[in-house]
Residue, then its C-alpha position, 0 to 999 in steps of 0.5 A: x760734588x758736594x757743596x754747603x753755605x752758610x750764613x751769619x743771621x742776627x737777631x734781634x728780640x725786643x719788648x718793653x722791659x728787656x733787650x736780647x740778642x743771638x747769632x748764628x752762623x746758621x739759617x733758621x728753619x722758623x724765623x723772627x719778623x720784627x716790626x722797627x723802622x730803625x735799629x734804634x731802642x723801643x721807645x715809648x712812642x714808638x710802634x710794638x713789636x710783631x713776632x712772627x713764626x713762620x714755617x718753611x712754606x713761607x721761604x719766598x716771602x721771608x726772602x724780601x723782608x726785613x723788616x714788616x711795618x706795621x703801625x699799632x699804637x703803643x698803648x694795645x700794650x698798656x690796655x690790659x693785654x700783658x698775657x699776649x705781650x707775654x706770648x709774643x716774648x714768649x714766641x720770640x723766645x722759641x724761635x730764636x732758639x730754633x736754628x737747625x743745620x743747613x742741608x747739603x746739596x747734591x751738585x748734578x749735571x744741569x738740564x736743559x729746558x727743552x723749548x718746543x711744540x712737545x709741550x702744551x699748556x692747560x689752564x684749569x679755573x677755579x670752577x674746575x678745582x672745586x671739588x674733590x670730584x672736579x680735580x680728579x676730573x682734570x687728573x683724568x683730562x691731564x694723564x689722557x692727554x697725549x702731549x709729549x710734555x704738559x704744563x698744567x696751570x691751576x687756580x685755587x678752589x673756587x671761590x677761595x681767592x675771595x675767601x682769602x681776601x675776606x679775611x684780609x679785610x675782616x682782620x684790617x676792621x678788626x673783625x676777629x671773625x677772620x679766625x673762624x672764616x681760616x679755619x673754614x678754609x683749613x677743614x675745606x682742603x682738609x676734607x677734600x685732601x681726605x677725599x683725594x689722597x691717602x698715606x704718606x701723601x695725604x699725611x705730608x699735605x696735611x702737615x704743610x696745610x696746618x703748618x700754612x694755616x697756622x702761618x697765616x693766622x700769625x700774619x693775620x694776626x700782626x694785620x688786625x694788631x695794626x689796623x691795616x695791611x700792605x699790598x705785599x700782605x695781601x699778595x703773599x696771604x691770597x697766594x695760598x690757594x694756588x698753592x694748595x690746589x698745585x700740590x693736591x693735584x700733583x698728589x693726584x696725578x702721581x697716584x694715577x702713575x704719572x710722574x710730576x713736579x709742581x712749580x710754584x711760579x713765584x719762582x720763575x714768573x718775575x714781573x715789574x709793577x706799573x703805575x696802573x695797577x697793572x704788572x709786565x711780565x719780564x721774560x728775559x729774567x722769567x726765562x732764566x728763572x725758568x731754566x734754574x727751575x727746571x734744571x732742579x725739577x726736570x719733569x715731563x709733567x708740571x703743575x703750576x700755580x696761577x695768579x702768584x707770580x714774584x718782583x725782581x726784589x723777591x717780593x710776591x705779588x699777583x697778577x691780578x684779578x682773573x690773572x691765572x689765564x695771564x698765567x698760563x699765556x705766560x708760560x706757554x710763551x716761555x715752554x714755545x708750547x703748541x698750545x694753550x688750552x683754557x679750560x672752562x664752563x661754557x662750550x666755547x666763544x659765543x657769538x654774542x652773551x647767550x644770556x642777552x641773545x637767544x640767536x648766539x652761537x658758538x665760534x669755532x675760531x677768532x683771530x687774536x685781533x678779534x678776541x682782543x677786541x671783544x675782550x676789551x669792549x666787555x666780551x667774557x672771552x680773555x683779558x685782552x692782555x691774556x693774548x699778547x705773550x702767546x701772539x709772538x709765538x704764534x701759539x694759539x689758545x683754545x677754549x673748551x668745557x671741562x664738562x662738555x668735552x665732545x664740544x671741540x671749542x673756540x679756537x684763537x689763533x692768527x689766521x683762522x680756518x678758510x671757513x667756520x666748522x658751522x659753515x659760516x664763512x669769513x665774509x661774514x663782516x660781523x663775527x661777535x657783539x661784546x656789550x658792557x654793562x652800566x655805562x652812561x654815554x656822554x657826548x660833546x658837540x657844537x659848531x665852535x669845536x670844528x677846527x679847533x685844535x686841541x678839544x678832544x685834548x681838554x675834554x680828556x684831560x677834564x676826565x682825566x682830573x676826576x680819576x675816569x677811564x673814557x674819540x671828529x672834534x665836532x662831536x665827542x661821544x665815549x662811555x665812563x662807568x655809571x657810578x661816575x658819570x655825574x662827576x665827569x658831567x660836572x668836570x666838563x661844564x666846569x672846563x667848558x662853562x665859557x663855551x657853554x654860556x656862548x651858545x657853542x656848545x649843545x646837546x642838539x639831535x643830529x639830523x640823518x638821511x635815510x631810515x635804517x631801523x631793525x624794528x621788532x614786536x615782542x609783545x601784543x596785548x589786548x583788554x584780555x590777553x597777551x602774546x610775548x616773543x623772546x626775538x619778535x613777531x612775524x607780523x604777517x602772521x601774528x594773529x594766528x601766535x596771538x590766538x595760540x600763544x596767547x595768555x591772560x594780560x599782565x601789564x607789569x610782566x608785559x613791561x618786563x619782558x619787552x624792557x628785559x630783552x638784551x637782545x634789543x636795545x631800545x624798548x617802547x610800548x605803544x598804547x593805542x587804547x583809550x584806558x586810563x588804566x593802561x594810562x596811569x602806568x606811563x610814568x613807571x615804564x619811563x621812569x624805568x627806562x621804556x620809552x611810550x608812544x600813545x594815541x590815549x588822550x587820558x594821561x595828558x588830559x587827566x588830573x593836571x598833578x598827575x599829568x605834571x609829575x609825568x612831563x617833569x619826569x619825561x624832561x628829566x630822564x632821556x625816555x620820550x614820550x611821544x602822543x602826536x595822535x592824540x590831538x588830529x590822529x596822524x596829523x602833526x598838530x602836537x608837533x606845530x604847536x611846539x615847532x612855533x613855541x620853540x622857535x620863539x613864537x607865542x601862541x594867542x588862540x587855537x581854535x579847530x575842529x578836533x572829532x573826525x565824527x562830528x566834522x563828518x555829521x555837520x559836513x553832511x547835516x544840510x538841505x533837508x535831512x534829518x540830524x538823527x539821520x546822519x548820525x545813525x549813517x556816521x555809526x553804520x559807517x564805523x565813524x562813531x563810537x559804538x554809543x554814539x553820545x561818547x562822541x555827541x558829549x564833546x568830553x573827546x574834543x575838550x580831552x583835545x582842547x586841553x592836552x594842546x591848553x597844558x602844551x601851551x603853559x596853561x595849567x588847567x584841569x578838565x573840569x575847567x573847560x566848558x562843553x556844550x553837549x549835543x545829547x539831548x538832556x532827556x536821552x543822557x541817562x538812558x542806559x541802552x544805545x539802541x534806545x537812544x538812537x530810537x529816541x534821538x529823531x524826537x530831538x531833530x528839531x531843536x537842531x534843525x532850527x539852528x541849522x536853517x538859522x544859520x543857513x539863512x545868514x550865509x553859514x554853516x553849524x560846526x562843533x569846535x573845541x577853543x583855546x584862548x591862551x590871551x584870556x587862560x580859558x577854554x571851551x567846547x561849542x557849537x559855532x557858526x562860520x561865513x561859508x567863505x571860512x576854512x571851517x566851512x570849507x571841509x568835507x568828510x571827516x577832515x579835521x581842521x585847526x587855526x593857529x593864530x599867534x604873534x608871527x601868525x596873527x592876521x593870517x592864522x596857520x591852518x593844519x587840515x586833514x583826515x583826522x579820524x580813523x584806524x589807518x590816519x592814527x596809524x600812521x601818526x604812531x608810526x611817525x613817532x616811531x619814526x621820530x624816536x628811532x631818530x633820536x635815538x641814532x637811526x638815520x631820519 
């Protein structure tokens, strides 16, 4: 049975000077896109007329226009540009007249679409499509595939979809570069066609191509005339990729002897738009487009495009960016395949991103519930919605490499296997790490959020009202992107100023129970050379990888690597000399987001600009800075000053024994023995420097004095503190340690006087560093103290210092211990770490 329609078109070809009509009872083979926003007349004021040939491969879109708006001011006409008024009248003149016969078709018995596990589906991307090479490649996977029926979904070639995207943007600023850039995209297929296909097939695909391209360079065109595009525009324009990639491949497959049929999936995949950018596949539509499809197409192979896909009003839309898997997950949902295999460049699902973690591993299944999850929270496994149409079917989705294809891949299904094919089992609590990058933490908490209905809801809504995507009411946290960080900031103090102005809201640290820290060593450095590991050090044997391993000293590669690691979350670099090289980077590693914990006095004691610039930095930032040792070692003297000064305390003198040596030697400096003596036992005893004068100078202690002078608001440099020294004037050139030491007993008794002075009045010689806050001075000397002072009370190398403040006047607040030594510094640079994991969420 033979059956033919016919249709009554009218046309309607305008310019500035003349009006003419036709009418045909028959369809066009080119047709005529006019821009008008009404049937009226052209008037002056209103826009130009487009003329638009399109040939046939452009039927799907012409089916939902009427008419194409596009606003360009009247005046491109009027500014010199006759000769391309002439060509578009011109071209309306020829396509008016081009009408042909309408062709008739052949009525035959309908076939059905045979719904089962006979059919699977590929998916290949664009990275597999990307060359003449590749697509045969998955000609070969496709024709070797034993599946009963196959659908085969593509993507354009890679990197074609930004292409097509370029040239929209470039033609909307009026680059007319977009001309060059489409002709680049013709003699890519056009080359690759060459490589693939020859005679009758490679001269009908490159008479469509041509015929393509030069309906886009009309579209354009009408783009760059007007200044701006439609969603629709760009949707129809980005769609031809797929297109192009669809046939080359059915071209291929057919010259292997497999027969095929290519779908264009704007007509059967139906979708309806949402408000979010987004678009919901309509299945009860889609699966009666798909049975008229195949009832006209019946084949044992199809080759479908992905990405494209129509509106119920005929109007091409996409899926989106990274919609080709939606694609596939669509139609394996509508066939009920047995499955759906997405084909790739990775071997499977890791683990963890192998590029951020060296341990990841390949899964060999996940559940639809898990891959969901990693998908969302960052995980490059699917778009979570990719999921959702397979789930109901229980189709499952595997993962493979296109070129590794003797790795079995990750399999995503309901119910994984009874165990891993890498014998991990499924007790395993944790089966992957997904991270996203570039996002800030914002966290809202305080006491008068507890009980309070409805907080989390003004805090959203707060977000809300500046366009971001961000969950106990006594403390908030979620993530926003970076970039808009500021702005949700500046939202929720302007929603909360009230509460903010009270007190009820803060940022305080949250106080834990107990130490749950992963602690890894990923580089040691010395004065001359460095050790770096990828996942952390063996401390029981890092002096062996030290010696073996170890290359010459680079701070700035030392910094990147430990900070470059993904696979720890936090970086710290721990300074534990006393080098003012090593200290003058610390404001570069915290600006850089390392935090640093250091014993070295000499950042904090140096030039007063310098030390400045680094505690503005380190109030600014949310890197920590933290230096208890380097006042008492591992006694909280840092820690005690600021807990006073915090909680509203005012500091009027602080006064101490800060040298472990020269508490030792004045501990030990009685009876009848000589200065020189004790001092040559505090050396042999690894009390002193290896030159003795660095600690006799007093420049440590007055290091000291200062660091706690700047922490109590006095901005003074080193330079203004006043040292008594006790290197004997003769012997502080002398260039040799020995010499000294062989000299110093010559001095004995300049010293001993003032001892037997002291003695005599019931007191005792003690080296200390002052801070007179009252007065905005300190200094460095050589006192005497009653036997019954704390001072006189010490031993060993203890260090001892005296708070006196306004709650703590009459009684100073005394600190006393062990204050020199590797194992004491030690434990209060472990005690900062300790302190920093807690602030940055370990349990304290």
């Amino acid at each position: 049975m033979a059956m033919a329609s016919s249709h009554s078109l009218h046309f309607i070809a305008r310019s500035s000077s003349r009006r003419r009509e036709c009418k045909s009872s028959e369809p066009p083979r080119s047709l005529l896109i006019r821009r008008c926003s009404n049937n009226a007349v052209l008037r002056r004021s209103s826009s130009i007329l487009a003329f638009i040939s399109l040939n046939e491969r452009c039927a799907s879109f012409m089916r939902f226009i009427d008419f194409i708006t596009l606003s360009v001011d009247f005046t491109y006409f009027r500014r010199g540009h006759v000769s391309e008024q002439k060509r578009m009248v011109s071209c309306a003149s020829r396509i008016i007249a081009s009408v042909a016969d309408i062709p008739k078709v052949e009525l035959c018995e309908k076939t059905h679409l045979p719904k089962s596990d006979t059919w699977s589906v590929h998916k290949f991307g664009g990275t597999c499509m990307g060359s003449s090479e590749r697509i045969r490649n998955v000609a070969n996977i496709i024709v070797n595939d034993d599946s009963e029926r196959k659908v085969v979904v593509v993507s354009a070639m890679s990197k074609v979809t930004d292409m097509m995207y370029s040239l929209i943007h470039k033609a909307e600023s009026k680059d007319e570069s977009y001309i060059t850039a489409l002709d680049e995209l013709l003699e890519r297929h056009k080359l690759t066609a060459l490589e693939l296909l020859d005679g009758d097939d490679l001269a009908s695909f490159l008479s469509k191509l041509q015929h393509d391209i030069n309906s886009l360079k009309v579209l354009l065109r009408a783009i760059f005339i007007a200044g701006h595009e439609t969603e629709s525009f760009s949707d129809f324009v980005v769609g031809h990729g797929e297109l192009w990639s669809a046939e080359m491949l059915s071209y291929v497959i057919r010259k292997l002897g497999v027969e095929c049929n290519w779908m264009d999936t704007r007509d059967v995949i139906i979708v309806n738009p949402t408000s979010s950018n987004q678009v919901d596949p309509d299945f009860l539509e889609s699966e009666r487009k798909l049975e008229e499809w195949f009832s006209r197409n019946p084949s044992k192979t199809i080759i479908a495009t992905g990405f494209i896909v129509n509106t119920p009003q005929n109007i091409p839309t996409t899926l989106k960016r990274d919609g080709s898997d939606f694609s596939a997950s669509i139609l394996g949902a509508l066939f009920r395949a047995r499955k759906v295999t997405i084909w790739t460049d990775v071997d499977g699902v890791y683990s963890a991103d192998p590029r951020k973690v060296s341990e990841a591993v390949i899964l060999s299944t996940l559940s639809y519930q898990e891959a969901w999850e990693m998908s969302y929270f960052g995980a490059n496994v699917l778009h979570p919605r990719t999921i959702i149409p397979v789930m109901q079917y229980n189709i499952p989705i595997v993962i493979r490499n296109i070129f590794n294809l003797s790795a079995a891949g990750t399999m995503i299904c309901r119910s994984p296997g009874d165990e891993n094919r890498d014998g991990q089992g499924l007790e395993s609590l944790v089966k992957g790490f997904a991270t996203i990058d570039n996002v800030a933490l914002i966290n809202v908490e305080g006491t008068g959020m507890v009980g309070v209905p409805g907080t989390a809801n003004e805090i959203f809504s707060a977000v809300k009202d500046v366009g971001a995507n961000a969950s106990s009411e006594h403390s908030v946290c979620f993530s926003v992107p970076e970039d808009e960080v500021n702005a949700v900031a500046k939202a929720l103090q302007s929603r909360f100023r009230q509460a903010l102005d009270a007190g009820r809201l803060s940022q305080a640290a949250v106080l834990k129970d107990d130490f749950n820290i992963d602690l890894r060593v990923l580089g040691i450095a010395s004065s001359t050379k460095m050790a770096l590991s990828e996942t952390g050090f063996d401390l029981r044997e890092w002096r062996d990888a030290f010696k073996s391993n170890g290359e010459a000293v680079d701070l700035n590669k030392f910094a990147h690597h430990v900070h470059g690691s993904h696979f720890i979350p936090n970086t710290v670099l721990v300074d534990c000399t006393a080098d003012a090289e090593v200290a003058s980077h610390y404001y570069e590693w915290l600006h850089e987001g390392i935090h640093v914990i250091t014993p070295n006095k000499k950042a904090n004691s140096g030039p007063l600009d310098q030390y400045m610039r680094l505690r503005a930095l380190q109030r600014q930032s949310y890197t920590h800075y933290f230096y208890e040792a380097t006042v008492g070692a591992g006694l909280p003297i840092i820690s005690t000053l600021r807990g006073l000064l915090e909680t509203g305390d005012q500091i009027l003198r602080i006064e101490g024994i800060f040298s472990g040596t020269l508490s030792y030697i004045f501990n030990n400096f009685v009876g009848k023995k000589a200065f020189s003596q004790i001092v040559s036992e505090a050396k042999q005893a690894g009390y002193t420097e290896p030159d003795p004068r660095d600690d006799l100078s007093g420049t440590d202690v007055a290091r000291k004095v200062i660091i706690l002078a700047r922490e109590s608001g006095m901005k003074l440099e080193l330079s203004d503190i006043p040292v008594q020294s006790l290197v004997p004037e003769p012997l502080r050139a002398i260039a040799s340690t020995e010499d000294f030491m062989q000299k110093l007993p010559e001095f004995d008794q300049d010293i001993a006087t003032k001892r037997n002075d002291a003695e005599s009045a019931g007191e005792v010689l003690r080296y200390v560093g002052v801070v007179d806050v009252v007065n905005s001075k300190g200094f460095v000397e050589l006192r005497r103290y009653k036997n019954d002072h704390p001072f006189a009370q010490l031993s060993g190398s203890d260090n001892i210092i005296a708070f006196t403040t306004t709650r703590y006047k009459e009684q100073p607040l005394i600190v006393r211990g062990p204050g020199a030594g590797a194992q004491v510094t030690a434990g209060g640079v472990f005690s900062d770490i300790l302190q920093l994991a807690s602030y940055l969420g370990a349990p304290s």
